[in-house]
C-alpha positions in Angstrom: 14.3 -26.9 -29.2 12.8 -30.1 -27.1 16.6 -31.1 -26.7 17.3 -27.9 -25.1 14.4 -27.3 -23.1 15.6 -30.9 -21.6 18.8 -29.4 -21.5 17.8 -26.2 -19.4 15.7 -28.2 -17.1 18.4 -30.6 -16.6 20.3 -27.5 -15.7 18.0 -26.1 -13.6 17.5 -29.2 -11.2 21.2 -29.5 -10.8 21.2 -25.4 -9.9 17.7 -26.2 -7.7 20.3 -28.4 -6.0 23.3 -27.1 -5.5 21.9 -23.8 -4.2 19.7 -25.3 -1.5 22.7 -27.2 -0.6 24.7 -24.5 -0.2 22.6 -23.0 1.6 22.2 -25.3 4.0 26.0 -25.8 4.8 26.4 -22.3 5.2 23.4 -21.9 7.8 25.1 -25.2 9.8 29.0 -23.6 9.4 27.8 -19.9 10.6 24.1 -19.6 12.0 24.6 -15.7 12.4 25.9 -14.2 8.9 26.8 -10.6 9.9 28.0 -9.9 6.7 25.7 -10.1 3.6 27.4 -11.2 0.4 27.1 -8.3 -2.3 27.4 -8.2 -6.0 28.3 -5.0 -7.9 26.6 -5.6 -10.9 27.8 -4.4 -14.5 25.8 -2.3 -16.9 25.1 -4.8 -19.5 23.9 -7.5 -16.6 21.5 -4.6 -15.5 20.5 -3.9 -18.3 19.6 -7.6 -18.8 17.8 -7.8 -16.0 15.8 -4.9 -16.5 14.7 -7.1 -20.0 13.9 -10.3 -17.8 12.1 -8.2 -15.6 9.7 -7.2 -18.5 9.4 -10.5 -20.0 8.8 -11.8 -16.9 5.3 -9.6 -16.3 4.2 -9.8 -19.7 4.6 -13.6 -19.4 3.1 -14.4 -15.9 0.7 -12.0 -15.4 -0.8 -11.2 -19.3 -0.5 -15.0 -21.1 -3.5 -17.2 -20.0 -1.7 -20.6 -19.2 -3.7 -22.0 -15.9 -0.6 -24.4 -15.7 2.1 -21.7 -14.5 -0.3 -21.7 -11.4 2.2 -24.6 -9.8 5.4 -22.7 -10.8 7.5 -21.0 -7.8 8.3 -17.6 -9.8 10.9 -16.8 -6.7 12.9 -19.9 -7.7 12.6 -19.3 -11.2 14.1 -16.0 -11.7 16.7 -17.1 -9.2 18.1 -19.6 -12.1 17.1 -17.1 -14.6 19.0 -14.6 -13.5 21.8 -17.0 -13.4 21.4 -17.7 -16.5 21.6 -14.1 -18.2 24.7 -13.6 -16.3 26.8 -16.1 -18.5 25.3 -14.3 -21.6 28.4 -13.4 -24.2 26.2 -11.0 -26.5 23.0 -9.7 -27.1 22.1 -12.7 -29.6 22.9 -15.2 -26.8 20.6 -13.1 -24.2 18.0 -13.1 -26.8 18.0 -17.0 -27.0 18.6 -17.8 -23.5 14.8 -16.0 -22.9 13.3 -17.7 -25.3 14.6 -20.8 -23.6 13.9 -19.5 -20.3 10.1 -18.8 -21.4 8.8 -20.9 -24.3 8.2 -23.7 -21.7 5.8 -21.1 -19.9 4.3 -19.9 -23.1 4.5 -21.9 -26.0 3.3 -18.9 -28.7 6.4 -17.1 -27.5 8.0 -15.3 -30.5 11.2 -13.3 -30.2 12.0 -10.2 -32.7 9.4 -10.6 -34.7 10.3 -14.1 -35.7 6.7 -14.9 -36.8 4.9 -17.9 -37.2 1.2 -17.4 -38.4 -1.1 -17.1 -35.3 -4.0 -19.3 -35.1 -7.2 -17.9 -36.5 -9.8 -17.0 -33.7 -14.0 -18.2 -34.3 -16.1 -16.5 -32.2 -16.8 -17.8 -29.0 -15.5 -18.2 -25.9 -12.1 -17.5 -25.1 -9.6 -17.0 -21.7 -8.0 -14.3 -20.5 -6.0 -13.4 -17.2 -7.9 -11.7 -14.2 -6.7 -10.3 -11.1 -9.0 -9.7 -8.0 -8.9 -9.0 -4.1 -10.2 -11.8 -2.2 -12.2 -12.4 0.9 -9.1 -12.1 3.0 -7.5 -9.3 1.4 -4.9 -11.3 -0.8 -4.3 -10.9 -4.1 -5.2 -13.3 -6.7 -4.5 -13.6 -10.5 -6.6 -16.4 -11.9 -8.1 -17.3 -15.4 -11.0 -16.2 -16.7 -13.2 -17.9 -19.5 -15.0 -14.8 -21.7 -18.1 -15.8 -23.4 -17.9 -13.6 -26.3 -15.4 -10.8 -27.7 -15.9 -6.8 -26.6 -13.7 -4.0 -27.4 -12.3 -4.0 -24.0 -10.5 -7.2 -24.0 -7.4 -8.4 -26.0 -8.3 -10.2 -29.6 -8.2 -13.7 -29.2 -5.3 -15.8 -30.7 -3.6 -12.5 -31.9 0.1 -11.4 -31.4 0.7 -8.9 -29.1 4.7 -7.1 -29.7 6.0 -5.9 -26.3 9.2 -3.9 -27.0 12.0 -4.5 -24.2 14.4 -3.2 -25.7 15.9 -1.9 -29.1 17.1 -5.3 -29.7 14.8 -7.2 -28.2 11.0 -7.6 -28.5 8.6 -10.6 -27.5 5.3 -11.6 -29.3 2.5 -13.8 -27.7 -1.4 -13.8 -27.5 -2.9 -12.8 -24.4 -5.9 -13.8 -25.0 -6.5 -17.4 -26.1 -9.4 -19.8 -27.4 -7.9 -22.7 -26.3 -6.0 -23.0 -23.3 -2.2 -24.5 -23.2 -2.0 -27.9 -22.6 1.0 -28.8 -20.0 4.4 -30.1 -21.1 6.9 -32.6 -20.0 9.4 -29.5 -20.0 6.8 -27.3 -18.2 6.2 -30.3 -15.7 10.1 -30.7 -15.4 10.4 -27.4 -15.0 7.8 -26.7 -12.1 8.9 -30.0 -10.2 12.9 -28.1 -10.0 11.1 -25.1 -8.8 9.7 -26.5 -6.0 9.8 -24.0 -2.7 11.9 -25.6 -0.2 13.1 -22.7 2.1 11.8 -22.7 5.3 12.3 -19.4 7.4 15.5 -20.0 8.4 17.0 -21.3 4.9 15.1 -18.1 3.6 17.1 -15.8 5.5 20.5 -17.4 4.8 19.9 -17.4 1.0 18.9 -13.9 1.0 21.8 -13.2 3.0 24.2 -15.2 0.7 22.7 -15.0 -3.2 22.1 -11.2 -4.6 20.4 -12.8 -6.7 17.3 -13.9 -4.4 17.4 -11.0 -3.4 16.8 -9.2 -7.2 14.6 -11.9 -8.1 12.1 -10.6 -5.1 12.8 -6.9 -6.2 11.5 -8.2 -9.9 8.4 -9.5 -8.3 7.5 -6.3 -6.3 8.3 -4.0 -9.0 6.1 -5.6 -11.5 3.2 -5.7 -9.4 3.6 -1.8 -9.2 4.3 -2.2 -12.6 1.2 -3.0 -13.9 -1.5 -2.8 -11.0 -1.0 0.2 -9.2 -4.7 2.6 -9.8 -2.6 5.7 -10.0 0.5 4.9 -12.0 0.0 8.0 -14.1 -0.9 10.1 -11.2 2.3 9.0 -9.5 4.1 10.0 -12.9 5.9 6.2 -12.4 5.2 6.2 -15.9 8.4 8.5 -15.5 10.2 7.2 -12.6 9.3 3.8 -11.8 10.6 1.4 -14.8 14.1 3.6 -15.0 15.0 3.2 -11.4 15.4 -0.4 -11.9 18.6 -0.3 -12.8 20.1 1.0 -10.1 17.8 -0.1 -7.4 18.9 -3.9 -8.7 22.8 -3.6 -8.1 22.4 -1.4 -4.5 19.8 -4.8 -3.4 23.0 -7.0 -4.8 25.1 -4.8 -2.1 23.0 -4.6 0.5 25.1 -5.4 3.9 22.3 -6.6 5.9 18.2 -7.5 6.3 18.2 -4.0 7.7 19.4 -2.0 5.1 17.6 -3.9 2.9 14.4 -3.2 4.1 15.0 0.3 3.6 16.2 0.4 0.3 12.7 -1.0 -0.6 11.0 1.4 1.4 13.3 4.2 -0.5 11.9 2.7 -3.7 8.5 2.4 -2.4 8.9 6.2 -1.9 8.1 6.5 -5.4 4.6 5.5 -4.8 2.6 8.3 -3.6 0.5 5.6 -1.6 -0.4 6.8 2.3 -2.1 2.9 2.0 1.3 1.3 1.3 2.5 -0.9 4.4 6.2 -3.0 4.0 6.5 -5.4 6.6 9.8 -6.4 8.0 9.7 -10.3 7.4 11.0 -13.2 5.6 8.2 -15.7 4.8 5.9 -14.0 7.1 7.7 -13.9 9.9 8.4 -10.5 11.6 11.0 -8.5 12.8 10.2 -6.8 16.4 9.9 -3.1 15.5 10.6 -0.9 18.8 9.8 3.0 19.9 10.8 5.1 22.5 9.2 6.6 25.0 7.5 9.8 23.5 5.2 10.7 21.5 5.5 13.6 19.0 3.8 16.0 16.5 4.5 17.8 13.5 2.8 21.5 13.9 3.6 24.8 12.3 6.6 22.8 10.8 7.6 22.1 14.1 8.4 19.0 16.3 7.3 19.1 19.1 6.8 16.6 22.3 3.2 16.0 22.7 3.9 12.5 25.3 6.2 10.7 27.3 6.7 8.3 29.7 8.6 7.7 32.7 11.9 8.6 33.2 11.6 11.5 30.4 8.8 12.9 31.7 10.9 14.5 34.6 12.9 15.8 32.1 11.2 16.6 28.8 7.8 18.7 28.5 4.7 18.5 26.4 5.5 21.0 24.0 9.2 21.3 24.4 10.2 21.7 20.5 12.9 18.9 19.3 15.5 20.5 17.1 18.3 18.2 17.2 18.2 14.3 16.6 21.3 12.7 16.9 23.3 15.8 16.0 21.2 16.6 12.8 19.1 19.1 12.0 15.7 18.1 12.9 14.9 19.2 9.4 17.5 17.1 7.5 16.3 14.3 9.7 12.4 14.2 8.8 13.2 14.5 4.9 15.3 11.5 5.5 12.5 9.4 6.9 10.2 10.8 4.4 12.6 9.4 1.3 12.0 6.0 3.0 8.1 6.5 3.2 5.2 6.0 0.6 2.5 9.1 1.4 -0.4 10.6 -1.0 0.7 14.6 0.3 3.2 15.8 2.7 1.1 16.4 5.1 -0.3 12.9 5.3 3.4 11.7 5.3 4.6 14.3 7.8 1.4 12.7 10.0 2.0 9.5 8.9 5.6 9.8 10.4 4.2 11.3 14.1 0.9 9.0 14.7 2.2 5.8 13.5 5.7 6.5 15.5 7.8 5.8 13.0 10.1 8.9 13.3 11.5 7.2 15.7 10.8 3.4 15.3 14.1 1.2 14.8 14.5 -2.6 14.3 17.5 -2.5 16.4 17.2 -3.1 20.1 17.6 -0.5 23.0 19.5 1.8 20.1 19.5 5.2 21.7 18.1 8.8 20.0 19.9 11.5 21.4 17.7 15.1 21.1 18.1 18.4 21.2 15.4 19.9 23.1 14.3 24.1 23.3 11.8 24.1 26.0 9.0 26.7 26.1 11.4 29.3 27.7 13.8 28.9 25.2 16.8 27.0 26.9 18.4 24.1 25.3 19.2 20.7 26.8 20.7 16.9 25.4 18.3 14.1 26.5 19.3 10.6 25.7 15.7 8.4 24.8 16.2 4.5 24.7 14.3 2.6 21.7 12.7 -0.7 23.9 9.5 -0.8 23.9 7.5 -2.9 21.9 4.8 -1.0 21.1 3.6 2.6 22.3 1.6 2.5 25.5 0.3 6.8 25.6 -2.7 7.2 27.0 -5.0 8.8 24.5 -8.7 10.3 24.5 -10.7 7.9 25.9 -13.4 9.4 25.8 -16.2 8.8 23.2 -18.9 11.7 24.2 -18.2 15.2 25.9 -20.3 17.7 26.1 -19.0 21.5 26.3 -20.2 24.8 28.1 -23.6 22.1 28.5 -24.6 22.8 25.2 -22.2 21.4 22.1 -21.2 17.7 22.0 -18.4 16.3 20.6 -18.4 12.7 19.5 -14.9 11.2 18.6 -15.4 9.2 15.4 -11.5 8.6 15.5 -10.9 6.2 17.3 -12.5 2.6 16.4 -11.6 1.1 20.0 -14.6 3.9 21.3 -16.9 4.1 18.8 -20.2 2.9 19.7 -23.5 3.5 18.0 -25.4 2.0 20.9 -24.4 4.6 23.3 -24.4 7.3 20.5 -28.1 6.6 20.2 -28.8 7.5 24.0 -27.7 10.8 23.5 -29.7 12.1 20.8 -32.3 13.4 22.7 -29.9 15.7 24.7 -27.8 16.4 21.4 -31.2 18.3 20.2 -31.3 20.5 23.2 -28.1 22.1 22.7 -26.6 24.4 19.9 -24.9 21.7 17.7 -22.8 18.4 17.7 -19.1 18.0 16.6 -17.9 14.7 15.0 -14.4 13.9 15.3 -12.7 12.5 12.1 -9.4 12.7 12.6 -8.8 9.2 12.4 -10.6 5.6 11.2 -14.1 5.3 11.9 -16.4 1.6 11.8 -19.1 1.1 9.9 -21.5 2.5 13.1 -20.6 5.8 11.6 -22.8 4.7 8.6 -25.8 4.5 11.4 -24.8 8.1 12.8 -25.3 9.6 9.2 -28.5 7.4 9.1 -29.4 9.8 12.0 -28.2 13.0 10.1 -29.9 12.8 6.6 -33.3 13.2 5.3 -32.3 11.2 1.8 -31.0 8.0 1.1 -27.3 8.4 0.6 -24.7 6.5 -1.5 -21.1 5.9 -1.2 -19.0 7.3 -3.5 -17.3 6.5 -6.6 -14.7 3.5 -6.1 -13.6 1.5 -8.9 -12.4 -1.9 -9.1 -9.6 -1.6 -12.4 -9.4 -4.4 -14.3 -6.2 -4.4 -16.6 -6.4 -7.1 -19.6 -2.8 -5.1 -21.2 0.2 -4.6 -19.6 2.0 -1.1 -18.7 -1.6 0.4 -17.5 -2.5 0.2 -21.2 -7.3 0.9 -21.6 -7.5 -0.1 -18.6 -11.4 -0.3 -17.6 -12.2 0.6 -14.0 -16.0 -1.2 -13.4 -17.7 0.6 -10.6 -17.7 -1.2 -7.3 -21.0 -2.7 -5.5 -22.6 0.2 -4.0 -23.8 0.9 -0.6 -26.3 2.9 0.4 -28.4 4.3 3.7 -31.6 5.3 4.5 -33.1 8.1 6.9 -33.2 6.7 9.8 -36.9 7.8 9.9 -38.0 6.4 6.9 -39.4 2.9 6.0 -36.4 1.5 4.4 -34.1 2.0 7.6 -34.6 -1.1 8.4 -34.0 -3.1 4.9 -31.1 -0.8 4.8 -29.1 -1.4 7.8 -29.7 -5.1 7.3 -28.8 -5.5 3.7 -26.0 -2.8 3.6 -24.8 -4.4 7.2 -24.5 -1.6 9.8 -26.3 -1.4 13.3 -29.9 -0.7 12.7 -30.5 3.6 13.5 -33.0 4.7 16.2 -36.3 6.2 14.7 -34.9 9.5 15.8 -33.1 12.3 13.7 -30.4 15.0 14.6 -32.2 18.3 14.3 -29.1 20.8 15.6 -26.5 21.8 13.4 -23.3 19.7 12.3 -19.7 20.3 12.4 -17.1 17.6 11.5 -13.4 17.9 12.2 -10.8 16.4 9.3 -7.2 16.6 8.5 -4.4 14.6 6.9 -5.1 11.8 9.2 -8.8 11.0 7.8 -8.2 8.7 4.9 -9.3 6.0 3.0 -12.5 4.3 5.0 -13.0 8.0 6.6 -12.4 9.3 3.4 -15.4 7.8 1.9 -17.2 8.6 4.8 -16.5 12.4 4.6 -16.8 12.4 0.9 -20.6 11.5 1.7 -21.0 14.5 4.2 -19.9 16.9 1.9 -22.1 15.9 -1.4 -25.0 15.5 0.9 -23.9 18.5 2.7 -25.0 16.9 5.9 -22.6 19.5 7.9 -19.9 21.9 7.5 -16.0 20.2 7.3 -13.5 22.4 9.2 -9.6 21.6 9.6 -7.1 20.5 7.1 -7.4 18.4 3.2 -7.7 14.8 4.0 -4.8 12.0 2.5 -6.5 12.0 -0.5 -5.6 8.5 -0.2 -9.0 5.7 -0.8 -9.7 3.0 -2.5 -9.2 -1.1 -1.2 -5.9 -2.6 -0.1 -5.3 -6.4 -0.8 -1.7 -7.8 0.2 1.0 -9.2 -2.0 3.0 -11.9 -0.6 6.7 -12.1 -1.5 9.7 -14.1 0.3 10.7 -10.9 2.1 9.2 -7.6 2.8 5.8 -8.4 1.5 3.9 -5.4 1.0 0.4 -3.5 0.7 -0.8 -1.2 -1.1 -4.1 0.9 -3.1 -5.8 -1.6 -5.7 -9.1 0.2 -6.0 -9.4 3.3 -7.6 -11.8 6.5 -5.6 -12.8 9.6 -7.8 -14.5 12.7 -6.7 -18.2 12.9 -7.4 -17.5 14.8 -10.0 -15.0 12.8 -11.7 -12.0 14.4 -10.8 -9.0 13.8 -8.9 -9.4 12.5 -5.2 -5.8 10.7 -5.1 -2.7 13.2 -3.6 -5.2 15.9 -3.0 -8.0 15.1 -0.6 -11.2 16.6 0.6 -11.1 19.9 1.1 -12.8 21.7 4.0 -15.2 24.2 4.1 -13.4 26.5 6.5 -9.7 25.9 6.6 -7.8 25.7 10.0 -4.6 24.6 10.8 -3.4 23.3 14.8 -0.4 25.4 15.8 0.7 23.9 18.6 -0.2 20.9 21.5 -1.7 23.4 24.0 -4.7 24.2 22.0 -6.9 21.9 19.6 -7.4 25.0 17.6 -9.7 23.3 14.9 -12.0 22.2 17.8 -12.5 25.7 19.3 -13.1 26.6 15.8 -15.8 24.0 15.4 -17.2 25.3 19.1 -16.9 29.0 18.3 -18.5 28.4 14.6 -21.8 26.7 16.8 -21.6 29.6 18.9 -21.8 32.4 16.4 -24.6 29.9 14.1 -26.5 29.9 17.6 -26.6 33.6 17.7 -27.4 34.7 14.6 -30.5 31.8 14.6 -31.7 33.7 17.7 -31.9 37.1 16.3 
């Protein structure tokens, strides 16, 4: 076997080579490739490299080798893939991965093939662990275990992972003693050095399918086998089986466009209102532009709510869009949705409308042209360039109002406003009038922790986040461990002080909110706001009105890959109770929905629902 691990890195270096060289020739003969070069794949090679796929996941993410820390995977499952593709039969794909993987994990056993696994003594042992660091990356790092509990793997013992129904691997993934490095390993990660640069990235995505399926295999097995709510999702149904095709339409992909959105149309599958793709090779970005109007989705309508000069001589605040480019404005939404990841519809639907997206395109001064039905009922074409680089609308700029001189509205929704230092000021006045409405229709900052301080009479505790730790593949006991808690104190008792200082947000005034509390929420509160609502209704610190929430919470750590590196939910957020937070949401107490951009109907709810508590307090 030595001779043809030599043989395979041998081959490999030579591959390493040639590639990169071609590569570069084809980037100095034609600097602008308009024309990708595609692959239509057969159903034997996908079926292959759904089984490298596997192998691959089990191998770098569940075997404990703190060597494979210096491989480039990207480069690897290039030549890999490669390598399958000149498979005659099933026996010689079955060999060519145990070549391809016994230099990464020497207890590799294919089919059942066994050799007697080493006999584990108690004591410590090492296992794979994945965490979010500081910075919001993830990291997958070995971990030494000081002695054996039922949650992790037995040490030294064989673990079968079935691929397929000729094909199965066997390896421990837990070990006592750590794999020492080999000259094939060595070899092996020395060929596999990383030398794209930006531009070289580009061109060998644009001219080897295969780069592009070997990022595909990276992605997918990150959703694979770290994503909280796999089983939620039902991706235990969908995800693995999609594979297949989603491989050969990346191999015939025409362009960097189109293949962005095929990975958002697989991302789709992930009912994830935190996942994020961006548009870049190596880190660098595409320029994503917008037009000049801003809309809404209400009453399953889409309607203008912005614009900016010229449209706004021609097009209306409210004026309803039916038309987009000839197609029904209907057909047209469920299209972007297919190439979105959302918790519920309604977050995707707002997801769509406040981040722009509807009608965001990578391709300079394209042109949307609409159908509009203005108020009166009359139709007319309006032709909307896509240039600018980002959105410019004004929006509410205004943190504190105060309505009919007696209900205050503070808008927790936007984090450019929120400020606890002027919040505090107002308390006093707050207390004279009939109530106070907090706005959460959006993404609060931690000063919001301070407000509540303000609110509450007993120390409150964020809610129930888990960190899951998976030590088996495919989401198999994984054991979610309970995230450090946070809590605060009244901000009239003596731990207000300790608190804010330990638990890091702005120290409260020694004064407390005495008038009744309404908070506004919808699809767009999620995550951070999320946890923050989830404490206002357990404490019952106020009444919600408006819409569910995302029902979308929990941390978000990003994963790099060559292109179209992505983010998405690691942590997992459960209702107090223990039930189901994830693609359901918060409920309110009194349900209202906005009809229309005229009137903020869940705010005049909040103001009439002061109004009528006033008057029956004065009776």
């Amino acid at each position: 076997m030595r001779i043809v691990n030599r043989a395979i890195n041998r081959s490999f270096i030579l591959f390493s080579f040639l590639l990169f060289l071609n590569i570069s020739n084809c980037y100095s003969a034609n600097p602008a490739i308009k024309e990708w070069k595609k692959k239509e794949l057969t159903e034997d090679f996908k079926n292959r490299l759904c089984a490298l796929s596997d192998v691959y996941g089990y191998v770098r993410y569940f075997y404990p080798n703190d060597n494979l820390k210096d491989l480039d995977w990207f480069n690897f499952l290039i030549y890999s893939i490669k390598e399958i593709e000149g498979c005659k039969s099933e026996k010689d794909f079955n060999q060519k991965i145990y070549q391809l993987f016994s230099p990464l994990c020497p207890d590799l056993i294919i089919n059942n093939n066994f050799s007697k696994p080493k006999r584990y003594s108690s004591g410590s042992f090492y296992i794979q662990e994945r965490s979010m660091l500081d910075n919001r990356e993830f990291n997958s790092e070995i971990k030494e275990i000081s002695a054996y509990s039922a949650e992790y793997p037995k040490p030294d013992s064989l673990y079968t992972f079935i691929i397929n129904p000729r094909l199965a691997v066997s390896f421990p993934i837990a070990l006592s003693e750590l794999p020492k490095r080999s000259e094939q390993l060595t070899s092996l990660i020395d060929s596999c050095k990383n030398r794209w640069d930006e531009k070289s990235m580009y061109y060998l995505l644009a001219s080897e399918p295969f780069a592009r399926i070997a990022n595909e295999i990276m992605r997918c097995n990150i959703v694979q086998h770290f994503y909280p709510y796999y089983f939620e999702d039902k991706l235990d149904v969908t995800w693995s089986k999609s594979y297949k095709d989603y491989f050969n339409k990346i191999a015939n992909s025409n362009n960097s466009t189109s293949y962005y959105y095929l990975v958002c149309n697989m991302m789709n599958l992930v009912k994830d209102s935190h996942v994020y793709l961006n548009f870049n090779v190596l880190g660098a970005f595409s320029t994503k532009r917008f037009p000049g109007i801003e809309t809404v989705i209400l009453d399953n309508k889409l309607l203008i709510k912005n614009m900016l000069a010229p449209y706004d001589s021609v097009i209306h605040r409210g004026d309803r869009i039916i038309k987009i480019n000839n197609i029904e404005v209907e057909s047209f939404i469920k299209g972007k949705l297919n190439n979105l990841s959302y918790s519920t519809l309604e977050s995707g639907l707002t997801k769509l409308t406040s981040s722009y997206e509807i009608f965001s395109s990578y391709a300079r001064d394209s042109v949307l042209n609409l159908t509009i039905k203005n108020s009166k009922g009359k139709e007319s074409d309006v032709a909307v360039k896509i240039n600018m680089f980002r959105p410019a609308f004004v929006a509410d700029k205004e943190f504190i109002k105060c309505f009919d001189g007696n209900k205050y509205y503070i808008n927790l929704k936007d984090p450019q406003l929120i400020s606890y230092e002027k919040f505090k000021a107002y308390i006093p006045e707050i207390n004279k009038g009939k109530g106070v409405i907090f706005d959460m229709r959006g993404y609060p900052t931690t000063d919001v922790f301070s407000i509540l301080a303000n609110i509450t009479d007993s120390i409150l505790s964020l809610g129930n986040l888990y960190e899951v730790h998976y030590y088996f593949p495919n989401h198999i006991n994984p054991v979610p461990k309970p995230t450090e808690k946070w809590f605060i104190a009244p901000s009239t008792s003596a731990m207000n002080k300790d608190y804010s200082k330990k638990f890091q947000y702005s120290l409260p005034v020694n004064e407390k909110i005495t008038v009744p509390c309404v908070f506004l929420v919808n699809s767009v509160s999620m995550s951070f706001m999320e946890t923050v609502i989830d404490i206002i209704k357990n404490y019952k610190l106020g009444i919600l009105i408006g819409e569910n929430t995302a029902g979308c919470n929990g941390d978000t750590p990003h994963f790099k890959l060559p292109f179209a590196s992505f983010s998405m939910t690691f942590a997992k957020f459960l209702n107090r109770d223990g039930s189901q937070h994830h693609g359901i949401g918060i409920k309110p107490d009194i349900y209202v929905e906005n009809k229309d951009t005229n009137t903020d109907a869940q705010l005049e709810a909040a103001k009439k629902y002061l109004d009528v508590l006033a008057s029956h307090t004065s009776k």
